[in-house]
C-alpha positions in Angstrom: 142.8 -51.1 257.1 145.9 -52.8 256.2 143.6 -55.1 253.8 142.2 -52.0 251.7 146.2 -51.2 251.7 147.3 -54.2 249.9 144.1 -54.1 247.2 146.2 -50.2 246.8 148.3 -51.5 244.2 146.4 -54.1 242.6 143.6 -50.7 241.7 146.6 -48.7 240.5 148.0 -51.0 238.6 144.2 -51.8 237.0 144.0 -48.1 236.6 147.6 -47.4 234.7 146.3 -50.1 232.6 143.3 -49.2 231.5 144.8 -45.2 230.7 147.2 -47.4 228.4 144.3 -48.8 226.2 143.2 -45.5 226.5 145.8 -44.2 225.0 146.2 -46.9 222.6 142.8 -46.2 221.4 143.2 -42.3 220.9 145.9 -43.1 218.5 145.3 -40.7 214.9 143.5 -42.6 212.2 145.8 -43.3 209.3 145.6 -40.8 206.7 146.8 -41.5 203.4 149.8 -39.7 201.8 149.3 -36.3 199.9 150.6 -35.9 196.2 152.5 -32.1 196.9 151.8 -30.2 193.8 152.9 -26.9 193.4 149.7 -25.8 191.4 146.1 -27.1 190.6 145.7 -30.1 189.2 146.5 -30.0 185.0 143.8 -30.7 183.0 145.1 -34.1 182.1 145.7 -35.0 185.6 144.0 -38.4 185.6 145.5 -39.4 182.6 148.8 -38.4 183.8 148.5 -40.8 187.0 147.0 -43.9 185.4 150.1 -43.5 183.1 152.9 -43.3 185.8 150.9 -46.3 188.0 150.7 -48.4 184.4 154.6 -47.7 184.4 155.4 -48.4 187.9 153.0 -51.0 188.9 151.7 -53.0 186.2 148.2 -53.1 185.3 144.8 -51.3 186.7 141.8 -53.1 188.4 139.7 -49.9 188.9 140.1 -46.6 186.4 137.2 -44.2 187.4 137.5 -41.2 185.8 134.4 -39.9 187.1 135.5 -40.2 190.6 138.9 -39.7 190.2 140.2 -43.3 191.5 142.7 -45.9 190.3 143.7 -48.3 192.0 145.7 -51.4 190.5 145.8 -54.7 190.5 148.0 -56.6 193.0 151.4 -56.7 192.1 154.5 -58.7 193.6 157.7 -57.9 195.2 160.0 -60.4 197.0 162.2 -61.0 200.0 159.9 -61.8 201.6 157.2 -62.9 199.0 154.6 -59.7 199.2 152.3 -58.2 197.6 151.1 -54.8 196.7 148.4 -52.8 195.7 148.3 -49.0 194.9 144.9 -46.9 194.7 145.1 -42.9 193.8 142.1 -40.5 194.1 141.1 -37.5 194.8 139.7 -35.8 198.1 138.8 -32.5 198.6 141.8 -31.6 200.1 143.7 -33.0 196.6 145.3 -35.9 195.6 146.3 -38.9 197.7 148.2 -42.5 197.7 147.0 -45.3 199.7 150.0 -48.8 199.1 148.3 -51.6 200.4 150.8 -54.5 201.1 150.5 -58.1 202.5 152.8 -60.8 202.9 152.7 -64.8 202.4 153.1 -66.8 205.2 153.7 -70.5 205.2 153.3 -72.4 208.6 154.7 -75.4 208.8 151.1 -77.5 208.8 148.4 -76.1 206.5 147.9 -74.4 203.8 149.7 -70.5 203.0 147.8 -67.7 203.5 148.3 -63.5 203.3 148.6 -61.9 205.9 145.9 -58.9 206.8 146.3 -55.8 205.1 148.7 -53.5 206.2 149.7 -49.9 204.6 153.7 -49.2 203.1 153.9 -45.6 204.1 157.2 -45.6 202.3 156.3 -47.1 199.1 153.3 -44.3 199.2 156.1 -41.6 199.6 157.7 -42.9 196.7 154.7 -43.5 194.7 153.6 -39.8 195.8 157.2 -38.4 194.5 156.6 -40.0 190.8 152.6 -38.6 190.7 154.2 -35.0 192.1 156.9 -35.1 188.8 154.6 -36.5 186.4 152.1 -33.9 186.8 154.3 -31.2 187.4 154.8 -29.0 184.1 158.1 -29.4 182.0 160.8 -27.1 183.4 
């Protein structure tokens, strides 16, 4: 008895454990950031998007007007050296943001390399708040 005792805590710790990766696993999926528009979408809506990410980001990789998706090409920002990519389109529930970012990292033997892939919820807030006032209708 006092043997099945000591395994006690060894199991419980085992089982708090495993409810932690649990947990970890039932995490929400990341969603990418709405575009809040007051209205439908203007009839120039597309146009109106791949302007403002020409203005903000630089140049386009991907304009499907068909589909509804633009996405650019990567684009740089420092401190620390990073990268960016921005990709707009359309879902059923309206229009969305998705900033990809990585970031340049330089061990001290071998060669740089980007880091993995990694989304900028911010700069998607920001990017969302120039798409929201460039397809809203002149005041």
């Amino acid at each position: 008895m006092a043997a099945a005792d000591r395994r006690l805590p060894a199991r419980t710790g085992a089982a708090v454990l495993a409810g932690l990766l649990g947990a970890a696993c039932a995490a929400p999926p990341y969603a990418p950031c709405p575009v809040e528009l007051d209205g439908p979408l203007p009839a120039d809506a597309f146009a109106q998007c791949q302007r403002v990410l020409l203005e903000r980001c630089g140049s386009l990789a991907v304009a499907d007007a068909a589909a509804f998706r633009l996405q650019t090409d990567w684009f740089a920002s420092d401190n620390p050296p990073r990268e960016h990519r921005a990709t707009v389109f359309h879902e059923p529930e309206g229009l969305v943001v998705v900033v990809e970012t990585r970031a340049l990292h330089t061990p001290l033997f071998g060669l740089p390399r980007w880091s993995e892939l990694r989304g900028d919820a911010a700069a998607e807030r920001e990017l969302a708040g120039y798409l929201q006032k460039g397809l809203s209708p002149p005041r």
